[in-house]
N, CA, C, O and CB atoms as a CASP TS submission, in Angstrom:
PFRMAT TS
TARGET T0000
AUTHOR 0000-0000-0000
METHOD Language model
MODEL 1
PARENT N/A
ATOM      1  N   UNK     1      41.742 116.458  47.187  1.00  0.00           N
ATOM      2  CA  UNK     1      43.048 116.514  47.805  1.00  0.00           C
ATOM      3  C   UNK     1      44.086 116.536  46.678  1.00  0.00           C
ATOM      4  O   UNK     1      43.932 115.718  45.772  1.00  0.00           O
ATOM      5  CB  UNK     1      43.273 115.301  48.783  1.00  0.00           C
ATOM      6  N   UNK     2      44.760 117.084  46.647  1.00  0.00           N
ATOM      7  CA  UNK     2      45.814 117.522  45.692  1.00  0.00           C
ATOM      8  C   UNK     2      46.914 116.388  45.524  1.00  0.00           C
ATOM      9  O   UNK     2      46.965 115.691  46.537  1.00  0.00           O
ATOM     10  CB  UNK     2      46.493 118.893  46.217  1.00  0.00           C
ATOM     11  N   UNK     3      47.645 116.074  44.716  1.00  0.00           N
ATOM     12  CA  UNK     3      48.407 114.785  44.196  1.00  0.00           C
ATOM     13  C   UNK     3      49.133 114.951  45.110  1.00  0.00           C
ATOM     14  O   UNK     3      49.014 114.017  45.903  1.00  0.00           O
ATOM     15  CB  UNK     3      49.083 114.588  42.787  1.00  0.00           C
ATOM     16  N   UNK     4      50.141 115.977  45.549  1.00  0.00           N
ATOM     17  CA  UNK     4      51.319 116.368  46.297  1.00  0.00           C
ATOM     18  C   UNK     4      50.691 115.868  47.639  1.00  0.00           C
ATOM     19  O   UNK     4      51.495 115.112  48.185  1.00  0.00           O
ATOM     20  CB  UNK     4      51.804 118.056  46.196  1.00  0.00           C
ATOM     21  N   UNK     5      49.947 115.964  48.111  1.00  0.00           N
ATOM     22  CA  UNK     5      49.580 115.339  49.655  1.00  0.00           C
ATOM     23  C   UNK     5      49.015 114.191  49.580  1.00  0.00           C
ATOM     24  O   UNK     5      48.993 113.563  50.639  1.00  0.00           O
ATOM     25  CB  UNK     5      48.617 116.129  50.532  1.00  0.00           C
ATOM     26  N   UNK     6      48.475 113.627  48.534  1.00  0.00           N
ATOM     27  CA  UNK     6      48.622 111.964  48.546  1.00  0.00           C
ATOM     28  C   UNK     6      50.204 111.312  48.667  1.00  0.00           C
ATOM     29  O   UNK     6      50.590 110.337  49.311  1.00  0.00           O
ATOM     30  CB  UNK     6      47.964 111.372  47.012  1.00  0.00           C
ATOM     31  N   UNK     7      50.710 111.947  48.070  1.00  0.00           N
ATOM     32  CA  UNK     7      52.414 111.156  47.293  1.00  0.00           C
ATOM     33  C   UNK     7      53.383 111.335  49.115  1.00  0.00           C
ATOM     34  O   UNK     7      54.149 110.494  49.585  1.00  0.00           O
ATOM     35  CB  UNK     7      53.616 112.858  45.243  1.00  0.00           C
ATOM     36  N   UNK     8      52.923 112.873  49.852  1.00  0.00           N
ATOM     37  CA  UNK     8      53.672 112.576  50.708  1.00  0.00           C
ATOM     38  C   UNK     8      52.771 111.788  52.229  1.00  0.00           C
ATOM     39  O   UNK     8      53.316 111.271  53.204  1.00  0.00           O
ATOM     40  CB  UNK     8      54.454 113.948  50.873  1.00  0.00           C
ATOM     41  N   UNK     9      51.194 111.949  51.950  1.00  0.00           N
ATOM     42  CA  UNK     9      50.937 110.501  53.487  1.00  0.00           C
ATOM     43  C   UNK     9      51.349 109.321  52.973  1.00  0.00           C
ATOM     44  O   UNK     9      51.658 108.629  53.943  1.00  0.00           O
ATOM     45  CB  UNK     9      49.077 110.025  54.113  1.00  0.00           C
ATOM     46  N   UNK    10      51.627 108.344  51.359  1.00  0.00           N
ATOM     47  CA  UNK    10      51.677 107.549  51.445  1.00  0.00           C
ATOM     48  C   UNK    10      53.477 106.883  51.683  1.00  0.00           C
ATOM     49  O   UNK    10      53.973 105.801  51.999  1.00  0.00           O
ATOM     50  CB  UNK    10      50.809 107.373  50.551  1.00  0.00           C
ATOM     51  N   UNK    11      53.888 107.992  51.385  1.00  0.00           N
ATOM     52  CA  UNK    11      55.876 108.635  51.055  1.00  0.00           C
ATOM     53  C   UNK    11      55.402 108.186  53.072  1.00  0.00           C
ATOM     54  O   UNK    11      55.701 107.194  53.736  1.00  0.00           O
ATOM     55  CB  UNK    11      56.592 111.487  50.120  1.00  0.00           C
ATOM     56  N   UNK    12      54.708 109.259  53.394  1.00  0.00           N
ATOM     57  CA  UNK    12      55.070 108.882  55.191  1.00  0.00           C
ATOM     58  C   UNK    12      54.460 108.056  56.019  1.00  0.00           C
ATOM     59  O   UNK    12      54.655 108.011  57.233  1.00  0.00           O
ATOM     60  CB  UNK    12      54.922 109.929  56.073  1.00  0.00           C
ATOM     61  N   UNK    13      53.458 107.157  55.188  1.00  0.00           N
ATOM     62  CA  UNK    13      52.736 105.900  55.845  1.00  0.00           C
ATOM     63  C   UNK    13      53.858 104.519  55.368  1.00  0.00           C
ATOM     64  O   UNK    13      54.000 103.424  55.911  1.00  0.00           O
ATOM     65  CB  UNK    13      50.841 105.704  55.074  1.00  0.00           C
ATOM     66  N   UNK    14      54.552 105.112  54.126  1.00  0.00           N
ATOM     67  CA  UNK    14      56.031 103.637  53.829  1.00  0.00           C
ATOM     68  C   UNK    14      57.002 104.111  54.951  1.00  0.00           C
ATOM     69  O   UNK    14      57.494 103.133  55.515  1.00  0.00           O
ATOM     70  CB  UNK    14      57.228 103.679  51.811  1.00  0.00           C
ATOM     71  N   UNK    15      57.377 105.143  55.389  1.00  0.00           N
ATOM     72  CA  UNK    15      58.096 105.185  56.494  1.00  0.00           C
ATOM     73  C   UNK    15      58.086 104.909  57.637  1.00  0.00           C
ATOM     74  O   UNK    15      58.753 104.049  58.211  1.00  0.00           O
ATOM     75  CB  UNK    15      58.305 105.843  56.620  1.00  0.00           C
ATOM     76  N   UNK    16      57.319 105.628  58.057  1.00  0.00           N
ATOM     77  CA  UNK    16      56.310 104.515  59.271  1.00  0.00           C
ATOM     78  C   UNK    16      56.388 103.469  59.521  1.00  0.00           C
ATOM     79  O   UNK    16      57.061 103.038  60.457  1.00  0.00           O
ATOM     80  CB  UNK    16      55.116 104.246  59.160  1.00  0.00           C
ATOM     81  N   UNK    17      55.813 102.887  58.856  1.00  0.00           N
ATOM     82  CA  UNK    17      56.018 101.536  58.343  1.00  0.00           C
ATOM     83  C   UNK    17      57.328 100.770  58.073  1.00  0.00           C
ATOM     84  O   UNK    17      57.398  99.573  58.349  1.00  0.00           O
ATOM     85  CB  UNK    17      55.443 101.542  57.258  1.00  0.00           C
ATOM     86  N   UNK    18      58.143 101.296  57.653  1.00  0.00           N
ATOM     87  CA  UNK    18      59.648 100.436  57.957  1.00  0.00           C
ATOM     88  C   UNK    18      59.902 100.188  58.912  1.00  0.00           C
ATOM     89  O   UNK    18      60.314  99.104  59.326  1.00  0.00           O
ATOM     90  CB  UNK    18      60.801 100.874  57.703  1.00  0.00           C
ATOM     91  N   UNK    19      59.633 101.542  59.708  1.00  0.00           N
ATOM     92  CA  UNK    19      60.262 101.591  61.272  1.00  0.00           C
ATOM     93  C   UNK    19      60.073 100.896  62.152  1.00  0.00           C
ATOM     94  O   UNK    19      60.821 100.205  62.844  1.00  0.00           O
ATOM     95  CB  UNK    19      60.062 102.488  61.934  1.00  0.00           C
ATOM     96  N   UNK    20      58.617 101.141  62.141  1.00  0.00           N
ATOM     97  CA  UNK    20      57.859 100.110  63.177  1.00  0.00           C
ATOM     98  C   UNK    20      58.078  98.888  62.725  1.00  0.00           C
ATOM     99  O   UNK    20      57.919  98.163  63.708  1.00  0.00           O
ATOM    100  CB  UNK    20      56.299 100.252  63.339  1.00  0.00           C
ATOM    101  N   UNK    21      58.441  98.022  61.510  1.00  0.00           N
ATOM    102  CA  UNK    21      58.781  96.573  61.077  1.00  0.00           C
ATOM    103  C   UNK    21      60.062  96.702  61.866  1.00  0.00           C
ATOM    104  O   UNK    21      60.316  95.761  62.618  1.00  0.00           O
ATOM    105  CB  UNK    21      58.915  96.160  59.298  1.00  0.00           C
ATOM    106  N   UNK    22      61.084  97.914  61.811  1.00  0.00           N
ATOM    107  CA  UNK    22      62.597  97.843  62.215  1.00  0.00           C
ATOM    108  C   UNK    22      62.178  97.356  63.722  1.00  0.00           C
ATOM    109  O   UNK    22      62.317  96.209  64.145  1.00  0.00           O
ATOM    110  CB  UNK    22      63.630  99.493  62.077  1.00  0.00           C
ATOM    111  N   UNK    23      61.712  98.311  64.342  1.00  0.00           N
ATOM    112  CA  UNK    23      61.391  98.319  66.248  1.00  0.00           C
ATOM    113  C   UNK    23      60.738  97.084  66.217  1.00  0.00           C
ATOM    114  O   UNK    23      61.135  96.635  67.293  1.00  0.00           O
ATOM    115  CB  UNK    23      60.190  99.724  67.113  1.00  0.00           C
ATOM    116  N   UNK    24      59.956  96.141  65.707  1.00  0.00           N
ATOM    117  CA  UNK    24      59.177  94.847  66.090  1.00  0.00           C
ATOM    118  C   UNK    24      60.542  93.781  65.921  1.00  0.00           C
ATOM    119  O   UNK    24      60.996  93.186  66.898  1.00  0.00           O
ATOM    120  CB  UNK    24      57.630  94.459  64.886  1.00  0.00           C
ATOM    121  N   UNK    25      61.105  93.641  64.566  1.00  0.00           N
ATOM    122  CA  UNK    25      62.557  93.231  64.545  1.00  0.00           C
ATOM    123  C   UNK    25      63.524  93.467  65.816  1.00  0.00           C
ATOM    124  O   UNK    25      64.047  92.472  66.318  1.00  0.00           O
ATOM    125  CB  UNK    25      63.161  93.958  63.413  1.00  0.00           C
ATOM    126  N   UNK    26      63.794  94.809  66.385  1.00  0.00           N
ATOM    127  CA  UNK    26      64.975  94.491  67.264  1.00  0.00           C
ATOM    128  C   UNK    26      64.127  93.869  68.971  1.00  0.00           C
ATOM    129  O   UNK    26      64.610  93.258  69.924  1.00  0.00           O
ATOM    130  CB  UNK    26      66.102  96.255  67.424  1.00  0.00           C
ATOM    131  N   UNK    27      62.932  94.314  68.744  1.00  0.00           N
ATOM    132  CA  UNK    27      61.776  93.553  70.024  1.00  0.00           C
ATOM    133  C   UNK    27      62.186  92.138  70.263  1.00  0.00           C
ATOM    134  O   UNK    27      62.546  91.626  71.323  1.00  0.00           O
ATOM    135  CB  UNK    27      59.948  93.419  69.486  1.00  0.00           C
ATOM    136  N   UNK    28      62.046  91.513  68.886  1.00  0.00           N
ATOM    137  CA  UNK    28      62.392  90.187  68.858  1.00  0.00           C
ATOM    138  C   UNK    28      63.854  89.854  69.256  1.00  0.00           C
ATOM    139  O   UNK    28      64.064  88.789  69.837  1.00  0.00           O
ATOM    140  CB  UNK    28      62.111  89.718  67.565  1.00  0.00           C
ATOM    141  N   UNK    29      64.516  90.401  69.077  1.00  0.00           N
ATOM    142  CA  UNK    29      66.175  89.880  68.550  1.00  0.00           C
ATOM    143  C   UNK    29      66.478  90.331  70.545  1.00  0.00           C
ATOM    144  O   UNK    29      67.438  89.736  71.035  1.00  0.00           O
ATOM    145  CB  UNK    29      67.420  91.362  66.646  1.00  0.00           C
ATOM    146  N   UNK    30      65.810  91.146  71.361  1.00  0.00           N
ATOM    147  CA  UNK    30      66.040  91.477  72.662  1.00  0.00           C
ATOM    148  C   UNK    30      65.687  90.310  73.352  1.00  0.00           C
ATOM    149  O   UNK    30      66.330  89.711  74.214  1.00  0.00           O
ATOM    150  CB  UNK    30      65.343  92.656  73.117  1.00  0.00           C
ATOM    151  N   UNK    31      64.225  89.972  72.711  1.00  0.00           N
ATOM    152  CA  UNK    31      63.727  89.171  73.583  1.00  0.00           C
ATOM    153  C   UNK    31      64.562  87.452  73.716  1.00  0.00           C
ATOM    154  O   UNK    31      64.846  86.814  74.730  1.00  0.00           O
ATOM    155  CB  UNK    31      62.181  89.183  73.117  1.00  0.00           C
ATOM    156  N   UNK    32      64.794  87.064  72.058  1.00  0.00           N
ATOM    157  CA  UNK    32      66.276  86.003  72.534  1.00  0.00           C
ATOM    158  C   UNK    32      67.636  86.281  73.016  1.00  0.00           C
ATOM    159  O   UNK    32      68.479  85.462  73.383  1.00  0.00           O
ATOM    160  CB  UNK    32      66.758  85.291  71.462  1.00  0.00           C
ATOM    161  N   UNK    33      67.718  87.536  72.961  1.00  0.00           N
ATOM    162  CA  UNK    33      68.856  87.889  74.183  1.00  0.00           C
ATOM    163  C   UNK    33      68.766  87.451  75.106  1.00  0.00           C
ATOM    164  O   UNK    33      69.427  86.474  75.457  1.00  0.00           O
ATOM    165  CB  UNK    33      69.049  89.003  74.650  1.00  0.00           C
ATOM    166  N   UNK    34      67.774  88.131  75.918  1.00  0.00           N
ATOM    167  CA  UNK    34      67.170  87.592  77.016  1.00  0.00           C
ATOM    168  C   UNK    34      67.227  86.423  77.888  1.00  0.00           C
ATOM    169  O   UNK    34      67.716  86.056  78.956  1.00  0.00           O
ATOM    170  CB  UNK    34      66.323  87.574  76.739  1.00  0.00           C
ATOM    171  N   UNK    35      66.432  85.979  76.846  1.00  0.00           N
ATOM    172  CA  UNK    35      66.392  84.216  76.793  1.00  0.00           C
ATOM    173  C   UNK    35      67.401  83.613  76.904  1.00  0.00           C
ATOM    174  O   UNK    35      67.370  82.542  77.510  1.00  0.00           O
ATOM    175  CB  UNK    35      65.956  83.569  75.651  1.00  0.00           C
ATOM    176  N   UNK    36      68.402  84.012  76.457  1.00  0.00           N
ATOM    177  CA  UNK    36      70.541  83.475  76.157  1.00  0.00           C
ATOM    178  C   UNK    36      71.044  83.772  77.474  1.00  0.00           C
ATOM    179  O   UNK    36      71.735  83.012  78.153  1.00  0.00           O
ATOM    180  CB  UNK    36      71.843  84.738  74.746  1.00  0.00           C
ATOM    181  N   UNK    37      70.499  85.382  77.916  1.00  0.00           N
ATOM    182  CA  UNK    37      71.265  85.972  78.712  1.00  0.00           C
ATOM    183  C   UNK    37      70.971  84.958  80.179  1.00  0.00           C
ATOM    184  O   UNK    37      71.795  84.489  80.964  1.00  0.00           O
ATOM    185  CB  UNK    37      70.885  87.646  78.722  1.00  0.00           C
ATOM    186  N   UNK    38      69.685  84.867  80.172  1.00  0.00           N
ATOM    187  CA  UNK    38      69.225  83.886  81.408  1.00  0.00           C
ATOM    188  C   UNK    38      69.609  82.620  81.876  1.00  0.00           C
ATOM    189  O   UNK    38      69.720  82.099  82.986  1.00  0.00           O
ATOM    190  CB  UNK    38      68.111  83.611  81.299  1.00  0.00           C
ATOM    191  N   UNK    39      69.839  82.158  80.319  1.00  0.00           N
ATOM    192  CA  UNK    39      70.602  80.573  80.258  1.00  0.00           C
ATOM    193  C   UNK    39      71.838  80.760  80.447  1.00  0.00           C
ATOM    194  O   UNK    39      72.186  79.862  81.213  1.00  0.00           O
ATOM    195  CB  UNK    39      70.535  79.700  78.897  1.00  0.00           C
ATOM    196  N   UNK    40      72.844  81.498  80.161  1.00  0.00           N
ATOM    197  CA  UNK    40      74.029  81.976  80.366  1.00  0.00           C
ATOM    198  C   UNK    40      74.568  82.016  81.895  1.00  0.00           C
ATOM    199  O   UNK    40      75.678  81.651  82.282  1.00  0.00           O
ATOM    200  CB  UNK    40      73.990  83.217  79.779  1.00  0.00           C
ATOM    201  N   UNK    41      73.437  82.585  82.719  1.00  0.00           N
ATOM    202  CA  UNK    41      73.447  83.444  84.031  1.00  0.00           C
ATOM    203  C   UNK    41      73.565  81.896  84.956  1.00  0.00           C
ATOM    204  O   UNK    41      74.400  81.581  85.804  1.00  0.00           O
ATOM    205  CB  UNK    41      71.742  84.685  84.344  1.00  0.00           C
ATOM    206  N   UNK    42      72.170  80.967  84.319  1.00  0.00           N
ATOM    207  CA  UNK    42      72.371  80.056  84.674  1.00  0.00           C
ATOM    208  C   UNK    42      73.491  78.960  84.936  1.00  0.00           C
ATOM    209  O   UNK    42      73.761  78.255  85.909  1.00  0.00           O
ATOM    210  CB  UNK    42      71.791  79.930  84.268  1.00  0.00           C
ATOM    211  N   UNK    43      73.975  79.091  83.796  1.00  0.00           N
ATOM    212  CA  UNK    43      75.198  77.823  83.669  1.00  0.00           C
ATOM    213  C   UNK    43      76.228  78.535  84.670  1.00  0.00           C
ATOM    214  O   UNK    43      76.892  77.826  85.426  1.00  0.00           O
ATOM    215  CB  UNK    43      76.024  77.508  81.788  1.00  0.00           C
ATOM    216  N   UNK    44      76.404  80.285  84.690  1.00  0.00           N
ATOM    217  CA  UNK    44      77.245  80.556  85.648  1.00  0.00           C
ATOM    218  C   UNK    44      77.058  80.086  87.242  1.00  0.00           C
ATOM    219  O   UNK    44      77.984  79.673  87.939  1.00  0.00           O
ATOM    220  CB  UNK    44      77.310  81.848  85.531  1.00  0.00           C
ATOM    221  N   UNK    45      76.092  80.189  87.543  1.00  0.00           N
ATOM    222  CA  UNK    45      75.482  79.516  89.053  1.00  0.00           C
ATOM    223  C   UNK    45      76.275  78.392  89.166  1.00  0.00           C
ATOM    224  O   UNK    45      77.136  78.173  90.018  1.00  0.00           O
ATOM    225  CB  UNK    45      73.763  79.005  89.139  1.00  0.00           C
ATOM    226  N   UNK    46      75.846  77.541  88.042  1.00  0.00           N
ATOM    227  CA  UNK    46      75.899  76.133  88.311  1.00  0.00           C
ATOM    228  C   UNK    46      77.457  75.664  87.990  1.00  0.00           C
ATOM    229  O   UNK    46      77.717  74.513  88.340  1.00  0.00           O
ATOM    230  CB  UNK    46      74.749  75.332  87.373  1.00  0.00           C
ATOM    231  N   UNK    47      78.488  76.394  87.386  1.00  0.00           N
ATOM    232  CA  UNK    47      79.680  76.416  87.416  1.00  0.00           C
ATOM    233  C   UNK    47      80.199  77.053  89.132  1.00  0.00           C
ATOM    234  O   UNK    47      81.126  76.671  89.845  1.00  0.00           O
ATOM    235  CB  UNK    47      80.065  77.268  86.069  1.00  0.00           C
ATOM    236  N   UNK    48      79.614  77.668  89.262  1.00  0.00           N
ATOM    237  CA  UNK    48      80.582  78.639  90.480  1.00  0.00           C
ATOM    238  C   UNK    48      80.149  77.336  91.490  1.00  0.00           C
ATOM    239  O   UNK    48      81.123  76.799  92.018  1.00  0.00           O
ATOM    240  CB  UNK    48      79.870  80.772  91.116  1.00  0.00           C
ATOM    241  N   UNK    49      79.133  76.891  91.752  1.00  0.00           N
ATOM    242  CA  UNK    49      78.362  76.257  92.513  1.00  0.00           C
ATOM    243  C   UNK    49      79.508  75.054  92.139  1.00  0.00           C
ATOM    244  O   UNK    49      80.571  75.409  92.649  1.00  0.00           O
ATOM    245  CB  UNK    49      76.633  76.207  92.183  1.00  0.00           C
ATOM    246  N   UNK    50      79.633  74.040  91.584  1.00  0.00           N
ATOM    247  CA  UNK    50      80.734  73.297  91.292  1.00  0.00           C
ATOM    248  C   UNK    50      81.724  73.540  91.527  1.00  0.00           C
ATOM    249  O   UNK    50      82.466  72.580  91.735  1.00  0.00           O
ATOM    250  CB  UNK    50      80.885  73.063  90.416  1.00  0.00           C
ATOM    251  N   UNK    51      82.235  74.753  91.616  1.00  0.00           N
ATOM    252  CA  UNK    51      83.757  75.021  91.512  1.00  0.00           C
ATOM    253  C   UNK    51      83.847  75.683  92.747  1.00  0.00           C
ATOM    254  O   UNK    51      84.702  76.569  92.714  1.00  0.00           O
ATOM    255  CB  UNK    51      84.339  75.916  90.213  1.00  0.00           C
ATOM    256  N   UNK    52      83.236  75.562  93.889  1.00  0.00           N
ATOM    257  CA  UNK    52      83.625  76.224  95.237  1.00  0.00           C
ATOM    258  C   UNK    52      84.781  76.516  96.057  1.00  0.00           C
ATOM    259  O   UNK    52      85.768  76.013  95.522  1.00  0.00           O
ATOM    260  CB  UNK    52      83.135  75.719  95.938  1.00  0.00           C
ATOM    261  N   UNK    53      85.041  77.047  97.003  1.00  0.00           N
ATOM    262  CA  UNK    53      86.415  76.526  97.008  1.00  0.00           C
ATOM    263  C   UNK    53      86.377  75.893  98.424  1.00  0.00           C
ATOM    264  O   UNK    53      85.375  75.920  99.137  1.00  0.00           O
ATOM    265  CB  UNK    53      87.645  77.705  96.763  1.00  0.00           C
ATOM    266  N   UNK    54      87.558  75.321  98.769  1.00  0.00           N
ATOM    267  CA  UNK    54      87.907  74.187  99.525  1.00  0.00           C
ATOM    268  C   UNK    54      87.491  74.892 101.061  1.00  0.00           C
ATOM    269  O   UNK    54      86.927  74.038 101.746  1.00  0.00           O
ATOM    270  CB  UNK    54      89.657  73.658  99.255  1.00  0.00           C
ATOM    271  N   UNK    55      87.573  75.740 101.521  1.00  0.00           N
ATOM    272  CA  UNK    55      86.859  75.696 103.038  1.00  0.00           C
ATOM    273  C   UNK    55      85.783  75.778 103.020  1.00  0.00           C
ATOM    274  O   UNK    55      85.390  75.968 104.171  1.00  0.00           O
ATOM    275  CB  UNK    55      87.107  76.584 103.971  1.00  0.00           C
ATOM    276  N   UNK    56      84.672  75.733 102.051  1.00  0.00           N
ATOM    277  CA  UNK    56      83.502  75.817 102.276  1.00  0.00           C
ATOM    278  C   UNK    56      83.189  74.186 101.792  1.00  0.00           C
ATOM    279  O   UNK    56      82.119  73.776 102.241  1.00  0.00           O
ATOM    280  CB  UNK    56      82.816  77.117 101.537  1.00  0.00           C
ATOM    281  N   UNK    57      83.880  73.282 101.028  1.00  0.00           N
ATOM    282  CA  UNK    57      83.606  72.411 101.271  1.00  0.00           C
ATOM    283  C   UNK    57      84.419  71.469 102.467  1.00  0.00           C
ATOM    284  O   UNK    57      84.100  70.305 102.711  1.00  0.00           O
ATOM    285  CB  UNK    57      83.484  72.120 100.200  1.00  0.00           C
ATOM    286  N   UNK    58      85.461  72.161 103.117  1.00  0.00           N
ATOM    287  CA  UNK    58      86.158  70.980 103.652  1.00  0.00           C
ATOM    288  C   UNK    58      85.823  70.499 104.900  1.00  0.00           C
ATOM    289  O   UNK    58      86.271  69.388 105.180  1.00  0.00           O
ATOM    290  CB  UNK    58      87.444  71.179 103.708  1.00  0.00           C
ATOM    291  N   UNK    59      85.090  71.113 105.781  1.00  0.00           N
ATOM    292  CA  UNK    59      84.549  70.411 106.828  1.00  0.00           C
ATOM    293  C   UNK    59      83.898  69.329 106.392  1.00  0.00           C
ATOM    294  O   UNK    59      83.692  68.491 107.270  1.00  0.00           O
ATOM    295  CB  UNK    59      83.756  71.133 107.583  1.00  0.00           C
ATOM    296  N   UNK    60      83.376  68.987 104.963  1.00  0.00           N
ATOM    297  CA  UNK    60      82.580  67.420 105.033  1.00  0.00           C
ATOM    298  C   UNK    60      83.177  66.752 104.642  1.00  0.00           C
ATOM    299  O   UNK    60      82.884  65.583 104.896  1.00  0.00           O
ATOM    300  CB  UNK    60      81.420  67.048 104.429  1.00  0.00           C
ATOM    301  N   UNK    61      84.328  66.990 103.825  1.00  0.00           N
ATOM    302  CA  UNK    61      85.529  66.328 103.647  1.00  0.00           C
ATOM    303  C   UNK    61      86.252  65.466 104.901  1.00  0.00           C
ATOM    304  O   UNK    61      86.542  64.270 104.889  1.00  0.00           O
ATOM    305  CB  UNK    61      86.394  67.370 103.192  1.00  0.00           C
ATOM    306  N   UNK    62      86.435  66.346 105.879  1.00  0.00           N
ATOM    307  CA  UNK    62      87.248  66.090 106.919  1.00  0.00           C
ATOM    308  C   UNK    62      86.185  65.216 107.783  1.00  0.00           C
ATOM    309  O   UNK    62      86.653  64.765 108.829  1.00  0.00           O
ATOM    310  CB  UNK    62      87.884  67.469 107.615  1.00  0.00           C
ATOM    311  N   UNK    63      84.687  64.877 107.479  1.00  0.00           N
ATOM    312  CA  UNK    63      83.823  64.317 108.330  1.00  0.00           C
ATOM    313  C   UNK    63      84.012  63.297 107.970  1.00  0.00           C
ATOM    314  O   UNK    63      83.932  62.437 108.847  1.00  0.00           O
ATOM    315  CB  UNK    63      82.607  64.638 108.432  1.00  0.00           C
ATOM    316  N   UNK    64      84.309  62.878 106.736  1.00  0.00           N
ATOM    317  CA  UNK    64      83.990  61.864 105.887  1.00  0.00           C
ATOM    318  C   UNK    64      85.229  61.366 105.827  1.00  0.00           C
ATOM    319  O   UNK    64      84.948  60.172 105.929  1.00  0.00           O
ATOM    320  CB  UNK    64      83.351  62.181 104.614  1.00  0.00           C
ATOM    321  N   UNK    65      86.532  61.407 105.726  1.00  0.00           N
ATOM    322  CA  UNK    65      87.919  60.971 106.648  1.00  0.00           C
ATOM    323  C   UNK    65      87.979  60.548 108.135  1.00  0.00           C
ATOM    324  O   UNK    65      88.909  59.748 108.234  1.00  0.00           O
ATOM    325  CB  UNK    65      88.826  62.121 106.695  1.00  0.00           C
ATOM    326  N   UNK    66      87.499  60.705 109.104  1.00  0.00           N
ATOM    327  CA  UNK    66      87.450  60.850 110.369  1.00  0.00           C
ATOM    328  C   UNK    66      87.742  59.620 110.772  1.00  0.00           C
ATOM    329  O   UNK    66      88.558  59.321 111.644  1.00  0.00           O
ATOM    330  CB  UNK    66      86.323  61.370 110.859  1.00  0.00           C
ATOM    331  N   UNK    67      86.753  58.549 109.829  1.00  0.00           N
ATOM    332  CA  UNK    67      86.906  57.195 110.172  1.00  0.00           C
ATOM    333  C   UNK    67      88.331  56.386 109.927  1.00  0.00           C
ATOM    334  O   UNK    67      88.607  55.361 110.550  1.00  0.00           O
ATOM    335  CB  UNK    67      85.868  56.556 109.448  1.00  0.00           C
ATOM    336  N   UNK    68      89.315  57.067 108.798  1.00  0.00           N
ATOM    337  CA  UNK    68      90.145  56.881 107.855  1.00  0.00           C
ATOM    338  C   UNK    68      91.238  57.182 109.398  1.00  0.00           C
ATOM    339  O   UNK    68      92.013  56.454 110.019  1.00  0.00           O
ATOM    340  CB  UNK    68      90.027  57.960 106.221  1.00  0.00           C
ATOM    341  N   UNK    69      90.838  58.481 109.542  1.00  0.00           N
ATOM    342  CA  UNK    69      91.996  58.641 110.422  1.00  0.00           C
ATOM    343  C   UNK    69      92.061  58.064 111.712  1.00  0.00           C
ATOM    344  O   UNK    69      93.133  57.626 112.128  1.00  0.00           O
ATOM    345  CB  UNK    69      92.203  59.879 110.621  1.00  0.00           C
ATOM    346  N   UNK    70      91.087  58.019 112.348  1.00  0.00           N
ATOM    347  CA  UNK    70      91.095  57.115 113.639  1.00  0.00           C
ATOM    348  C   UNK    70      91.436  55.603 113.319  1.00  0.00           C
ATOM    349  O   UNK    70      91.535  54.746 114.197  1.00  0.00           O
ATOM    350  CB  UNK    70      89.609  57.160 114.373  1.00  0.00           C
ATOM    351  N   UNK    71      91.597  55.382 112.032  1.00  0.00           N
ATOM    352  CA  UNK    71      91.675  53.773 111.771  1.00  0.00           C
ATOM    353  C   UNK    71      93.600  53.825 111.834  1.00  0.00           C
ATOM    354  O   UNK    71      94.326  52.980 112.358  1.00  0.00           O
ATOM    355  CB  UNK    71      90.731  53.128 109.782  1.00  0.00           C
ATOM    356  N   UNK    72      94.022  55.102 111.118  1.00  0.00           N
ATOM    357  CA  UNK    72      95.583  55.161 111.124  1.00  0.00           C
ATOM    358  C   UNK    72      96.190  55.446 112.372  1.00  0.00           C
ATOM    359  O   UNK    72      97.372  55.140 112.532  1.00  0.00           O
ATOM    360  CB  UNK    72      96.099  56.175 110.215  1.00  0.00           C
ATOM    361  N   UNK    73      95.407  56.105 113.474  1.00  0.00           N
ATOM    362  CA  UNK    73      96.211  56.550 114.450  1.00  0.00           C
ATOM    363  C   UNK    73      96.275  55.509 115.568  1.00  0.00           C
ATOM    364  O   UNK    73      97.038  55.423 116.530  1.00  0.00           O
ATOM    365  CB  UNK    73      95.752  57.852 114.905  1.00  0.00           C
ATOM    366  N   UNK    74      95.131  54.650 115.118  1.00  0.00           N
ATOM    367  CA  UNK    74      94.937  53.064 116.111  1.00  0.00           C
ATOM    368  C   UNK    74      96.570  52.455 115.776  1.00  0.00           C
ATOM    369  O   UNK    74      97.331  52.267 116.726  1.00  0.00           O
ATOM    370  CB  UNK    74      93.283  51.586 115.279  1.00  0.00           C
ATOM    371  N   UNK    75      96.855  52.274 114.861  1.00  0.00           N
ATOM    372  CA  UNK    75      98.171  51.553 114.146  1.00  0.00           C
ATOM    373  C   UNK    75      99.202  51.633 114.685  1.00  0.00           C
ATOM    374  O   UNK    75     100.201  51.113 114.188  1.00  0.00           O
ATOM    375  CB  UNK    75      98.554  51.945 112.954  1.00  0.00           C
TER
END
């Protein structure tokens, strides 16, 4: 085999080879995205979920007064 076709499979087995190190690198760097993006998604739930707004909580509000007010309107 002639020098010139050694110099360029091994010229295109180092290239190769970067790449696929590059693509296993951004594999990784997706996959803790991921991982962030999920935990992220999470804390949003659990914020919105906290932060509801008032007619969806206020009927238990107003259950939980009831006693308050029948005690003021006795007066």
């Amino acid at each position: 085999m002639p020098a010139a076709a050694v110099v360029t499979l091994v010229i295109a087995t180092l290239i190769i080879a970067a790449a696929a190190l590059g693509l296993l690198r951004v594999i990784f760097h997706l996959k803790e995205i991921r991982q962030t993006l999920g935990t992220v998604i999470v804390g949003v739930m659990v914020v919105a979920h906290q932060t509801r707004t008032v007619p969806e909580v206020l009927p238990s509000v107003n259950a939980n007064l009831k006693p308050v007010r029948d005690f003021c309107e006795s007066i």
